[in-house]
C-alpha positions in Angstrom: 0.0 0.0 0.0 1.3 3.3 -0.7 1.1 6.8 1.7 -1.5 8.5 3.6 -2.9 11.5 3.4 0.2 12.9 5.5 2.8 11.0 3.0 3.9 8.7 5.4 3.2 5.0 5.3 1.0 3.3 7.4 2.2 0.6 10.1 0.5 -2.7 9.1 -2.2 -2.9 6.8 -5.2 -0.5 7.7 -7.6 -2.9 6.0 -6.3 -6.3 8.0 -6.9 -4.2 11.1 -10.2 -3.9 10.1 -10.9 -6.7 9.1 -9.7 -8.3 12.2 -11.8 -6.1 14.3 -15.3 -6.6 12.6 -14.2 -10.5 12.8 -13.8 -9.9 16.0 -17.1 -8.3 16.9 -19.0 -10.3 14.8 -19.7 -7.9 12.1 -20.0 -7.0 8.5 -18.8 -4.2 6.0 -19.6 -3.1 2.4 -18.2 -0.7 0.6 -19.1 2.3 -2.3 -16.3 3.7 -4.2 -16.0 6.3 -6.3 -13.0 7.8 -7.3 -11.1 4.7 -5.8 -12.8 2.4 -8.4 -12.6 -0.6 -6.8 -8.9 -0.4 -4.5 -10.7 -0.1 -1.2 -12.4 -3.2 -1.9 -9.4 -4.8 -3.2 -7.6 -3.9 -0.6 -10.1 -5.5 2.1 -10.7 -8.7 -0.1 -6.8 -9.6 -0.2 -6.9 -9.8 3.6 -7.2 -13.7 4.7 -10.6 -14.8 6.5 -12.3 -11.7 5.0 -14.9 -13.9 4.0 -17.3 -13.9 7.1 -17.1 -10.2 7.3 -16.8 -8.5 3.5 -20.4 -8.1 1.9 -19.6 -6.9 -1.6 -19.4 -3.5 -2.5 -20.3 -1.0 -5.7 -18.4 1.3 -7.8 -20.3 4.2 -8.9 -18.0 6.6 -10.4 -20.7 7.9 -12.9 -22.9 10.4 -11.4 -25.9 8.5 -12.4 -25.3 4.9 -10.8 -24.6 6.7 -7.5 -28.2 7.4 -7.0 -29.3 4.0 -9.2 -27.4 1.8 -7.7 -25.7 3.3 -4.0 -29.5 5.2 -3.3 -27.8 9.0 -3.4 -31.1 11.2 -3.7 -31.0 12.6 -7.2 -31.6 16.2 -6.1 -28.6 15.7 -3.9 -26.5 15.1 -6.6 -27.8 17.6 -9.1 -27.5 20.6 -6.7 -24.3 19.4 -4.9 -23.0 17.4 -7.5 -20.7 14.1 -6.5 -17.6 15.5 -4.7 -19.8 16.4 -1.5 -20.1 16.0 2.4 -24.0 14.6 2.4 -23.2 12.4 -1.2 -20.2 10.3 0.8 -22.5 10.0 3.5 -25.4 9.0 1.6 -23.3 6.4 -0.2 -22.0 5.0 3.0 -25.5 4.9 4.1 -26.7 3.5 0.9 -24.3 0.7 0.7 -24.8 -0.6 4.2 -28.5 -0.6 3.5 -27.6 -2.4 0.1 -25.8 -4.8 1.1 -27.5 -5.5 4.1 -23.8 -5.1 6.2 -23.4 -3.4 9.3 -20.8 -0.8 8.4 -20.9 1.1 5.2 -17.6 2.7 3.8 -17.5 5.5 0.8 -15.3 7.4 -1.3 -16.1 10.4 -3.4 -13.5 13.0 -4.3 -11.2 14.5 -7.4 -8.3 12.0 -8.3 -7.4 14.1 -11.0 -5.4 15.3 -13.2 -8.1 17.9 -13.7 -10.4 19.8 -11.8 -14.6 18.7 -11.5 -17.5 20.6 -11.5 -15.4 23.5 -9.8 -13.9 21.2 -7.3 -9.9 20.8 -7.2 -7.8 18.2 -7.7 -7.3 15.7 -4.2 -10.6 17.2 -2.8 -12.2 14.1 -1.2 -14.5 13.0 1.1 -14.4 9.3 2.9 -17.6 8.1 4.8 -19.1 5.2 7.2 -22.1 4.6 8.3 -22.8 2.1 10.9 -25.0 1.1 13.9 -25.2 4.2 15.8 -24.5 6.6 12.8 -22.5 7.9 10.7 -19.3 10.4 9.6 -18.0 12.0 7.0 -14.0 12.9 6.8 -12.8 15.6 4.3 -9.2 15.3 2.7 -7.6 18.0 1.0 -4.7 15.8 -0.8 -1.3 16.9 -2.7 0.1 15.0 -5.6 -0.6 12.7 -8.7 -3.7 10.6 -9.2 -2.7 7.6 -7.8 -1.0 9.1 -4.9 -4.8 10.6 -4.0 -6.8 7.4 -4.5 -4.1 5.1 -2.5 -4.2 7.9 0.4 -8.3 7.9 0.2 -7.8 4.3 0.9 -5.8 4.4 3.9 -7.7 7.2 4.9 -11.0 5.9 4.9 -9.8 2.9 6.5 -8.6 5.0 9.2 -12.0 6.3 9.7 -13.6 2.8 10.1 -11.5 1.3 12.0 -12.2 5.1 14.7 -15.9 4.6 14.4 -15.3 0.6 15.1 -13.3 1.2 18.1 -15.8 3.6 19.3 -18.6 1.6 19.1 -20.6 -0.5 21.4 -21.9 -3.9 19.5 -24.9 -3.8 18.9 -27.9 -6.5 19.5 -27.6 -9.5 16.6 -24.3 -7.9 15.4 -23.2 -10.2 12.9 -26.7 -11.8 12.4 -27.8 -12.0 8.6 -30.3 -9.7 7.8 -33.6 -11.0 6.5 -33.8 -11.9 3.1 -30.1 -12.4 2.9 -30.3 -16.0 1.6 -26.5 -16.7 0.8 -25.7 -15.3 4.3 -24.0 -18.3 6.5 -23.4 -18.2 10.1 -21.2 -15.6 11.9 -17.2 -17.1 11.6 -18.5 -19.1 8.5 -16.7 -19.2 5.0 -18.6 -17.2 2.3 -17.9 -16.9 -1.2 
């Protein structure tokens, strides 16, 4: 993994911690991405025994599958437009509710190498939702494209694994949710 949003390189792996900690606690995750385009969930899937915790997890960089597919309100997103506070929100909200898991984690932001609807370059905003709410992180991030979307990784992380530690578990954490008919026992292997 490369640097976070500081340039420095995180001790361990931010998504084996957790990982480890929803294992732990009994509990699930799913993630929505946008400009990370699938390396947050990448870098949670490479993690061993991620099975009885990962959900699944969309990627919705175009403006129109964010409210299709993650459940953005569409009048969110035509008078804020993508690269806002309430949209990473409302994607970590909407892919927890999706994917019937009990965290949600988002990314929304500029990668780059241009500017967005008015928003600069690194401008991103990393989300969770979980059981007793959720938060929304803003990153103001220097250098190229890649350099942003492995830092909105880490950084997200970092913000999961906050809200995690700071939570109480809930009642029937880790229990499948109701029509979740491939969903097997807490600690169980999933595909």
């Amino acid at each position: 993994m490369g640097t976070d949003a500081n340039g420095h390189r995180p001790a361990g792996s931010p998504a084996a911690g957790v990982v480890h900690r929803l294992a732990d606690r009994h509990e699930t995750l799913a993630t929505v991405e946008s400009l990370t385009g699938g390396l947050l969930s990448a870098s949670v899937v490479e993690i061993a025994g991620v099975s009885g915790v990962y959900r699944g997890g969309l990627v919705v960089y175009a403006t129109a599958l964010k409210s299709a597919l993650a459940g953005v309100p569409e009048d969110l997103l035509a008078e804020r437009g993508p690269v806002d506070p309430d949209v990473a929100r409302a994607l970590a909200e909407g892919g927890r509710r999706r994917c019937g898991a009990d965290w949600g984690l988002a990314t929304t932001g500029v990668a780059g190498p241009q500017p967005q609807d008015g928003k600069p370059v690194g401008l991103v905003y990393v989300a969770v939702a979980g059981p007793a709410g959720s938060e929304v992180r803003r990153l103001d991030l220097d250098g190229g494209r890649d350099h942003i979307r492995t830092a909105a990784v880490i950084e997200a992380l970092r913000l999961l694994a906050e809200r995690i530690d700071a939570a109480v578990p809930g009642p029937g954490a880790g229990v499948p949710r109701s029509g979740d008919g491939d969903a097997a026992p807490a600690g169980a292997a999933r595909r």
